[in-house]
C-alpha positions in Angstrom: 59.6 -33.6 42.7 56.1 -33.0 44.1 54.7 -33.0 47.2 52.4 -35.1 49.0 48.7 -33.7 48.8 47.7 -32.2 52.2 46.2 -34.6 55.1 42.2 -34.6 55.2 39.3 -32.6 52.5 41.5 -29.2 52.9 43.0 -28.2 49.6 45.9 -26.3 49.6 46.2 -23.3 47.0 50.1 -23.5 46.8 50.0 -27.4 46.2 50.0 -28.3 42.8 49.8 -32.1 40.9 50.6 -32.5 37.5 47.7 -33.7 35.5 47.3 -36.9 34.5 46.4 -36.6 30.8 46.5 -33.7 28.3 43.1 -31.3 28.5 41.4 -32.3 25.0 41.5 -29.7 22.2 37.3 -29.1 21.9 38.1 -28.2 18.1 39.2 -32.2 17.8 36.8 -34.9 17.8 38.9 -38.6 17.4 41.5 -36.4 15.8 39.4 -34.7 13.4 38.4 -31.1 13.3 34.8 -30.5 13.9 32.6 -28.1 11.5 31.1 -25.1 13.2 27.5 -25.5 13.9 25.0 -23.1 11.8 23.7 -20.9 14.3 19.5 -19.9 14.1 18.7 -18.3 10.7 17.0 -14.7 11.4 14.2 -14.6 9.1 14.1 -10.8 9.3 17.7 -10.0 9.7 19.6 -8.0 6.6 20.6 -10.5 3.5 22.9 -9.6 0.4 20.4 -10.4 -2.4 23.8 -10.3 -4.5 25.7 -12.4 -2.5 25.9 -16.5 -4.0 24.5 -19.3 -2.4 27.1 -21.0 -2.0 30.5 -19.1 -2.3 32.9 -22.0 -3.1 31.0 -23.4 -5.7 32.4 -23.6 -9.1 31.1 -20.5 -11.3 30.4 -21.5 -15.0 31.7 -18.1 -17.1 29.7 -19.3 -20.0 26.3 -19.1 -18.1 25.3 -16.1 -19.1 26.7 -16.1 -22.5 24.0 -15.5 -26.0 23.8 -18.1 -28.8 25.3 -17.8 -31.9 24.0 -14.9 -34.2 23.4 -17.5 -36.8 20.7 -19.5 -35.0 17.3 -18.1 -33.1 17.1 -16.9 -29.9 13.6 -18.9 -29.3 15.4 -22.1 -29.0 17.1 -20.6 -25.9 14.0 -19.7 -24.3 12.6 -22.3 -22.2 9.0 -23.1 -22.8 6.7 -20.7 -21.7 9.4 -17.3 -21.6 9.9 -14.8 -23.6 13.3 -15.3 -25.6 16.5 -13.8 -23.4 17.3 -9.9 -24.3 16.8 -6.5 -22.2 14.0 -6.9 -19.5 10.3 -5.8 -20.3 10.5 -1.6 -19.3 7.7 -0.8 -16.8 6.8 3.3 -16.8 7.0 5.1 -13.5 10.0 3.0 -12.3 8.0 0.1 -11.8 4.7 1.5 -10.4 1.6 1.3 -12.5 0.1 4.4 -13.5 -3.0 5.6 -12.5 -6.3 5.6 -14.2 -7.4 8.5 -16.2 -9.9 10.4 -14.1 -13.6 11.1 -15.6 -13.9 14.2 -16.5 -17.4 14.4 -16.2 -16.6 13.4 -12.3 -14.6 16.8 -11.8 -17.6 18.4 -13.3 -20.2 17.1 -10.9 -18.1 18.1 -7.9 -17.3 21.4 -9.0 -21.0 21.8 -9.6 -22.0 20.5 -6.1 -18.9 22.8 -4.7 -20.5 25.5 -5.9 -23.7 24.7 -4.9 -22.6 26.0 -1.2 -22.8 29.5 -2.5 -25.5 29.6 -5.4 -28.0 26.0 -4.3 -28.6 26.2 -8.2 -26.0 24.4 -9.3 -26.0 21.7 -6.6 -29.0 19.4 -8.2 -27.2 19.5 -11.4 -23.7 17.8 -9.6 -25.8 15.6 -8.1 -27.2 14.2 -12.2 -23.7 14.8 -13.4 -22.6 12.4 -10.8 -24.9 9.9 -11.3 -23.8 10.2 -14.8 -19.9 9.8 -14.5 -20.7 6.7 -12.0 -22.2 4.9 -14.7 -19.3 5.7 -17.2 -16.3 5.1 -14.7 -18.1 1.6 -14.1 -17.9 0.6 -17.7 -14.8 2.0 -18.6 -12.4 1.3 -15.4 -11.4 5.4 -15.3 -10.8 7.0 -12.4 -12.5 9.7 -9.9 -15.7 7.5 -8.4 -14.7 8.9 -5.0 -15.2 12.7 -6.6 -18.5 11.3 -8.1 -19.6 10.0 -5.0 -19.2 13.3 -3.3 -20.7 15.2 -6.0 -23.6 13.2 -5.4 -24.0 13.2 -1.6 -22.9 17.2 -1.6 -25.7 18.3 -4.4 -28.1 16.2 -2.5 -28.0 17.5 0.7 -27.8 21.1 -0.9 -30.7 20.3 -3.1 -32.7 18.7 0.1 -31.9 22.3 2.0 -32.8 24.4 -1.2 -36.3 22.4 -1.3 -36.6 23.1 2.5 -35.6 26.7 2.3 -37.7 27.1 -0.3 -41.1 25.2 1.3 -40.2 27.9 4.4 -40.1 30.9 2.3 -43.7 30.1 0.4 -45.2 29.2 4.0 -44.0 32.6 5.2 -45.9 34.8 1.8 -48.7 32.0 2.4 -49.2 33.2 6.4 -48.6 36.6 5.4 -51.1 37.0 2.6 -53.9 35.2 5.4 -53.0 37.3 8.7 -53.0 40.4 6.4 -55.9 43.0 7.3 -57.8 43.7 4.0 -58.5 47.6 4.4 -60.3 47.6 0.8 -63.5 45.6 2.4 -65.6 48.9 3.2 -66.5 47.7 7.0 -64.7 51.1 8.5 -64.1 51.5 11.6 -61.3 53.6 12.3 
């Protein structure tokens, strides 16, 4: 037996009405269940590269399986692929090697190195870098970046060598004019 609902808007806490229909189960839709909804697809998130696409699908165990020894393995191949076997072995774990480096290009920037100390041996790093440019464009090795620095070290040691050089002979050139000649005869002491 229920009570009456209270007089007026004001609800009562204690009174209580039995519902008139069963709350619907939100799993149900006209009786049948309703498939989950795929959620938003990080692009970035973590993925199983191993994992199936589709993990209920039937999985064919003879998918994987070699021909018969007694026919050949290029009719297997589709057109344009190498026949199946053991994968194509990269050195280096799959990172290309790098190029030789010139040799002559270590040269020239040794040379110009050692042009700090002794300015000799700068011009001639400079030529050997010229040099090794040319051969490192025709045969793909590598070391252009050393050639390049031979080349713009032994310059600038060559330009200060020249300038040094052009100061020195100025300096005997003032000195021999400014000198006093004392083998004139003129005398005065």
């Amino acid at each position: 037996m229920t009570n009456p609902p209270p007089p007026g808007n004001w609800s009562d806490p204690t009174w209580s009405a039995p519902p008139s229909s069963p709350t619907p189960d939100p799993t149900l839709v006209a009786g049948q269940p309703v498939p989950p909804q795929p959620g938003p697809v990080d692009p970035y998130g973590p993925t199983n590269p191993y994992a199936p696409v589709n993990p209920y699908a039937p999985v064919d165990p003879y998918a994987g399986a070699q021909p018969p020894a007694t026919q050949p393995m290029a009719e297997y191949a589709p057109p344009g692929y190498a026949p199946a076997g053991y994968p194509q072995q990269y050195p280096g774990y799959g990172y290309p090697q790098p190029p030789k480096t010139n040799g002559l290009a270590i040269a020239a920037f040794v040379l110009a190195m050692i042009g700090f100390t002794s300015c000799i041996t700068a011009p001639i790093g400079a030529i050997l870098g010229h040099v090794a440019q040319k051969q490192i464009r025709i045969s793909g090795e590598g070391g252009a970046g050393m050639a390049k620095a031979a080349i713009i070290i032994g310059w600038i040691l060559t330009g200060f060598l020249v300038l040094v050089l052009a100061i020195y002979a100025a300096a005997i050139i003032y000195a021999i004019a400014t000198s006093n000649d004392s083998g004139s005869g003129s005398g005065s002491y």
